[in-house]
C-alpha positions as CSV (number, residue, x, y, z in Angstrom):
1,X,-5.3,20.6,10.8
2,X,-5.1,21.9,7.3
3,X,-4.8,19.8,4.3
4,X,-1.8,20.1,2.6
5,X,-3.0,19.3,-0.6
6,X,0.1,17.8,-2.3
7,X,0.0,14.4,-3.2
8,X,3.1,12.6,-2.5
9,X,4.7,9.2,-3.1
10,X,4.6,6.8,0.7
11,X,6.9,4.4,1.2
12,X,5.8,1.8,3.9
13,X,8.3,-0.5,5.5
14,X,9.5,-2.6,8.4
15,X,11.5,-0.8,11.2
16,X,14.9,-1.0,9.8
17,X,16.7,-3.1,12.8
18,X,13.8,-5.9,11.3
19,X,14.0,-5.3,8.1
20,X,12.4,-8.8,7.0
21,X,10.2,-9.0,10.2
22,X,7.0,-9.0,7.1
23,X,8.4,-11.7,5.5
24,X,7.3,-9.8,2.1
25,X,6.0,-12.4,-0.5
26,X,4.7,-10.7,-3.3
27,X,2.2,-14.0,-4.4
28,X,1.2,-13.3,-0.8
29,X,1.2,-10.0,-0.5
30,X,-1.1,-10.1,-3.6
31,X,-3.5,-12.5,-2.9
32,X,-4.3,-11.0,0.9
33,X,-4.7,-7.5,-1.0
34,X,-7.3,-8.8,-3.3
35,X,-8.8,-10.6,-0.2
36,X,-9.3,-7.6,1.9
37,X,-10.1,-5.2,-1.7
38,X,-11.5,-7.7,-4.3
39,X,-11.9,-4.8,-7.0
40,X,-8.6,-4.3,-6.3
41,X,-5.9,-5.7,-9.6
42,X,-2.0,-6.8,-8.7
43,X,0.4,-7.7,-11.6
44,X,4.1,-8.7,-11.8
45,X,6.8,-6.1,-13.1
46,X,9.4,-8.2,-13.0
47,X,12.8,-7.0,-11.6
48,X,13.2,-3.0,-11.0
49,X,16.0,-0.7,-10.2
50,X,19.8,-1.1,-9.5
51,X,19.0,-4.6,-7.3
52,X,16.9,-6.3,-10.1
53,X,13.8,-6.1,-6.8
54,X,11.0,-8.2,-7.9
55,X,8.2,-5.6,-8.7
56,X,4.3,-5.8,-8.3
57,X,2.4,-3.4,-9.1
58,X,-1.3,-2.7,-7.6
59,X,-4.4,-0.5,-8.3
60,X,-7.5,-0.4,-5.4
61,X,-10.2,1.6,-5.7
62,X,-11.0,3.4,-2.3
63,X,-14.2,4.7,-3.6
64,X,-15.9,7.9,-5.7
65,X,-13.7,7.0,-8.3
66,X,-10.4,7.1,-6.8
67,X,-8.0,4.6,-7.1
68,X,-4.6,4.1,-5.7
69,X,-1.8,3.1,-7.3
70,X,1.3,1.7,-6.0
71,X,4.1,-1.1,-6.1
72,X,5.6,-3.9,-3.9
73,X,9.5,-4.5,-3.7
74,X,11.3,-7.2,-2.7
75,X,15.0,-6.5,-3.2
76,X,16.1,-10.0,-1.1
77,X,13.4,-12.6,-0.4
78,X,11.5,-12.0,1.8
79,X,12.8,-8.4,2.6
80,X,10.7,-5.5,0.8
81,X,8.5,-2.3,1.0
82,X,5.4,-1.1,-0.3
83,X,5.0,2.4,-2.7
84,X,2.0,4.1,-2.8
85,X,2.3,6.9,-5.6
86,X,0.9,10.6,-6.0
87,X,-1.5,9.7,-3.1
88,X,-3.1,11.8,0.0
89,X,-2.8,11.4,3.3
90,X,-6.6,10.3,3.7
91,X,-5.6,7.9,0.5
92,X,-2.6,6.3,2.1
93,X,-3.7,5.7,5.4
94,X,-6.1,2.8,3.5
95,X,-3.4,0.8,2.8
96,X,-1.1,1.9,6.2
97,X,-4.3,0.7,7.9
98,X,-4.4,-2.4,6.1
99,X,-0.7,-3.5,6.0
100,X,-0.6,-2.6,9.8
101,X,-4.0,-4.5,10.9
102,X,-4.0,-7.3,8.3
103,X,-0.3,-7.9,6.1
104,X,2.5,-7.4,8.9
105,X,2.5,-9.5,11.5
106,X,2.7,-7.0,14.7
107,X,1.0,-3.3,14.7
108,X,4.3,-2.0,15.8
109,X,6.0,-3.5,12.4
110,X,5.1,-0.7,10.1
111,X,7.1,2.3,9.6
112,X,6.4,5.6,6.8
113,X,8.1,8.5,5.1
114,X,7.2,10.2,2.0
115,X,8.5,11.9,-1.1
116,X,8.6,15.3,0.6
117,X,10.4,14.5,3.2
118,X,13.4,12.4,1.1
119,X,13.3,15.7,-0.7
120,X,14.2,17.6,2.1
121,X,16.8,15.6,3.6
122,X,14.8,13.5,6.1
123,X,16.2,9.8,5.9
124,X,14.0,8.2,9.0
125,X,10.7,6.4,8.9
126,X,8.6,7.2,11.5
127,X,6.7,4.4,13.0
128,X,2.8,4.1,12.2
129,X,0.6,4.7,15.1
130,X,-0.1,0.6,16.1
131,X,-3.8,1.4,16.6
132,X,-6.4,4.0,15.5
133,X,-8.7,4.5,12.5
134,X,-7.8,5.1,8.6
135,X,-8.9,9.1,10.2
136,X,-6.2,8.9,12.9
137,X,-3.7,7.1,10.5
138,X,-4.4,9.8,8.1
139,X,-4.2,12.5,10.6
140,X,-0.5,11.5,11.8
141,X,0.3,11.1,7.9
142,X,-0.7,14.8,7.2
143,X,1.3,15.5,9.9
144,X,4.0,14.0,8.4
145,X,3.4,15.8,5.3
146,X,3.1,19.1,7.3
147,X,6.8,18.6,8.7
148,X,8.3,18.2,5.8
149,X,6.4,20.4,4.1
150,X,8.1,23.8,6.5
């Protein structure tokens, strides 16, 4: 597999037929995310976008200096996604791993897209492989990425 080395936005959410089936609490979503990455910071935003969604924002470090950025989005309680920005594939699947294994409550409960493929028309989220490693999370990610990259 090559690596497409476009770093993209990922947007992480429950399937769409159970949209609130995380019960998304940003208090809660925080404090598990600094339990599973205690370098890792969380802050408020406040209300984003057309909705007013509650915002919070997140940095982790996943090592050698990288961090990862993104944002958590509840638009209705309860009811939300998560954003990872200008990420990799290898990057992403940190946090894919982690909201699968540790935040949602089933490994089926966690669906993807990216940036690149909302660019190019591509409305579905495809559903997260419900077991593997951060590699085989990351390999179907670049797949992904591959896709909408043609």
């Amino acid at each position: 597999m090559q690596i497409n080395p476009r770093r993209t936005t990922f947007s992480f959410a429950p399937p769409v037929d159970n949209a609130a089936a995380w019960h998304l609490r940003l208090d809660d979503f925080a404090t598990k995310l600094t339990a599973a990455f205690p370098e890792a910071v969380t802050w408020p935003e406040g209300p984003l976008g057309p909705r007013g969604a509650e915002t919070l924002s997140f940095e982790m470090p996943l090592g050698d200096g990288v961090w990862l950025e993104g944002l958590a989005t509840t638009p209705f309680p309860e009811l939300g996604s998560v954003l990872v920005e200008k990420a990799s594939a290898d990057e992403a699947a940190v946090i894919a791993v982690w909201l699968r294994d540790v935040f949602a409550p089933a490994p089926d409960l966690v669906h993807f897209t990216s940036e690149m493929a909302l660019d190019r028309g591509e409305v579905t989220y495809t559903a997260l492989p419900p077991h593997g490693s951060v590699t085989e999370v990351a390999a179907a990610l670049q797949q992904h990425l591959e896709r909408a990259d043609m």
